[in-house]
N, C-alpha and C positions, 0 to 999 in steps of 0.2 A: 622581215629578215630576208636580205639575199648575201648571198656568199659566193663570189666568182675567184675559181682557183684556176693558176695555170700551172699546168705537171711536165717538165721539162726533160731530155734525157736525149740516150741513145737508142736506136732498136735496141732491144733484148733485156733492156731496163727494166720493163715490166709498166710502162709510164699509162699503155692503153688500159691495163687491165685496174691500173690504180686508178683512174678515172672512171672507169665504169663499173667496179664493186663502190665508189664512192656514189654515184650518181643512184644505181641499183637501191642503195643503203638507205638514200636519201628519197627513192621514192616508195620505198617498203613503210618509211615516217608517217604516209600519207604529207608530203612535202613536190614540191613540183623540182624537175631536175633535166637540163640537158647535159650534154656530153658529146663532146667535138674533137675529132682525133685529127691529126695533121703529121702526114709521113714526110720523110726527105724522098728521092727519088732511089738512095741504095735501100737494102733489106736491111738484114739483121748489123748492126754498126753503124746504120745512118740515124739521121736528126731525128727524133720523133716528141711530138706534144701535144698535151689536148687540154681544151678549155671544159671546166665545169662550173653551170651553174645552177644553183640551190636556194629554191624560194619557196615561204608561205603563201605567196601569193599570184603566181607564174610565172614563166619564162618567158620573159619576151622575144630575147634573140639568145641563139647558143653563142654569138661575139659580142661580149658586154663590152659597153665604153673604159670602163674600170678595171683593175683586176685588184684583190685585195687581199687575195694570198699566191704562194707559188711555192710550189715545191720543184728545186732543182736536184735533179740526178746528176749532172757529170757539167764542166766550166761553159762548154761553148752554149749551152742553152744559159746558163745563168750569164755568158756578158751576150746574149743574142735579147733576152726578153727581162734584165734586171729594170730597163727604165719604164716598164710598163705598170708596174706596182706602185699604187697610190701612196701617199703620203697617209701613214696610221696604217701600212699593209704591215703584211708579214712572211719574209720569204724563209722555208725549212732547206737548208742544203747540205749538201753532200761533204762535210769535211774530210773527208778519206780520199777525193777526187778533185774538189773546187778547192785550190793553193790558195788563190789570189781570190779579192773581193774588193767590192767597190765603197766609197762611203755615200750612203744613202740616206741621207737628213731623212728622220721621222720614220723610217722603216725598221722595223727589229726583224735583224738577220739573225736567225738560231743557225747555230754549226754543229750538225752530231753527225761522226763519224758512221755512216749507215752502213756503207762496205763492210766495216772491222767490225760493228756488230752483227751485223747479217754473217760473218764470217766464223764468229762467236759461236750460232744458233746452229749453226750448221749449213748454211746454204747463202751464197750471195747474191741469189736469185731473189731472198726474202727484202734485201735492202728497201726496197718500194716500199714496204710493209711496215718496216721501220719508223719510213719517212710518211706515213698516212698516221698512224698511232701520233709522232711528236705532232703532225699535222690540227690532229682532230681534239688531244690533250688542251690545246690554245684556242682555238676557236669553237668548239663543241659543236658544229654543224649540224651533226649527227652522232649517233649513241655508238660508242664500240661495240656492244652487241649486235644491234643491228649491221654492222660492216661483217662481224664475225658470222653471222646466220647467213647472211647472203656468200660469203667465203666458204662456208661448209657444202652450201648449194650448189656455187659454181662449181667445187672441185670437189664432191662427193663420189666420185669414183676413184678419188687420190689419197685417203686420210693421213699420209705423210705430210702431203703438200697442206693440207687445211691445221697438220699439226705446230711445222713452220712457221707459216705464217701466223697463228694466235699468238703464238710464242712473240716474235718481230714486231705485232701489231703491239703489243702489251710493253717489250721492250722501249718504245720511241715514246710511249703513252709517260713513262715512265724514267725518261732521258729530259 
């Protein structure tokens, strides 16, 4: 089994953190995981994406030739890296933000409005969370638990923020 996701967005998306509570997840599985972040050159409101990928059997390079899933956060990452998704991928995007889309033979585009739920729960900062839950619902990578145990870890000093997001995660799981 390998799994190479690419997580597309703006700074302040949440795009690194969603890569690496997935990667994190993925190696608490005893599962082998890299996790590759890529800034634009502005801060918060610039480009940002990171590759992940998820093996039983190692990781050879964190840049896989393939990629065969993607979560888009906001349009310009999804018309910047839509052609990169193999034929039998599967991209999750942001309907509350991405208007327009491409047609892409063989690829199932899911569109949930992650914003307007994230906005729902309380916070649109959870959107990422959203989009990891629809993510993980189709592909099964990795267990929801496991993402949620390592979310309680990372932000054990926040029980608001780890409340949110199980909420988000469970929402997309469930979209």
């Amino acid at each position: 089994m390998e799994d190479t996701v690419l997580i597309g967005g703006s700074g302040g998306q949440g795009v690194m953190l969603l890569g690496t509570l997935l990667a994190i997840s993925a190696i608490k599985e005893d599962k082998y995981a890299s996790c590759l972040p890529a800034y634009g050159p502005e801060m918060r409101g610039g480009t940002a994406n990171c590759t992940v990928v998820i093996s039983d059997k190692g990781v050879i390079t964190p840049l896989p030739d393939t990629i065969n899933g993607m979560i888009m956060l906001n349009e310009p990452s999804y018309w910047k890296f839509k052609d990169t998704v193999k034929k039998d991928g599967l991209i999750i995007l942001n309907s509350s933000i991405i208007t327009r889309t491409a047609d892409l033979p063989g690829v199932e585009q899911v569109k949930i409005p992650l914003n307007d739920i994230a906005l729902e729960l309380g916070s649109i900062k959870a959107a990422n969370m959203v989009a990891l839950g629809a993510y993980l619902q189709r592909v099964k990578t990795v267990d929801q638990a496991s993402v949620q145990a390592v979310m309680a870890d990372y932000f054990r000093a926040k029980p608001q923020v780890v409340d949110i997001n199980s909420r988000a995660l469970l929402a997309g799981m469930a979209h």
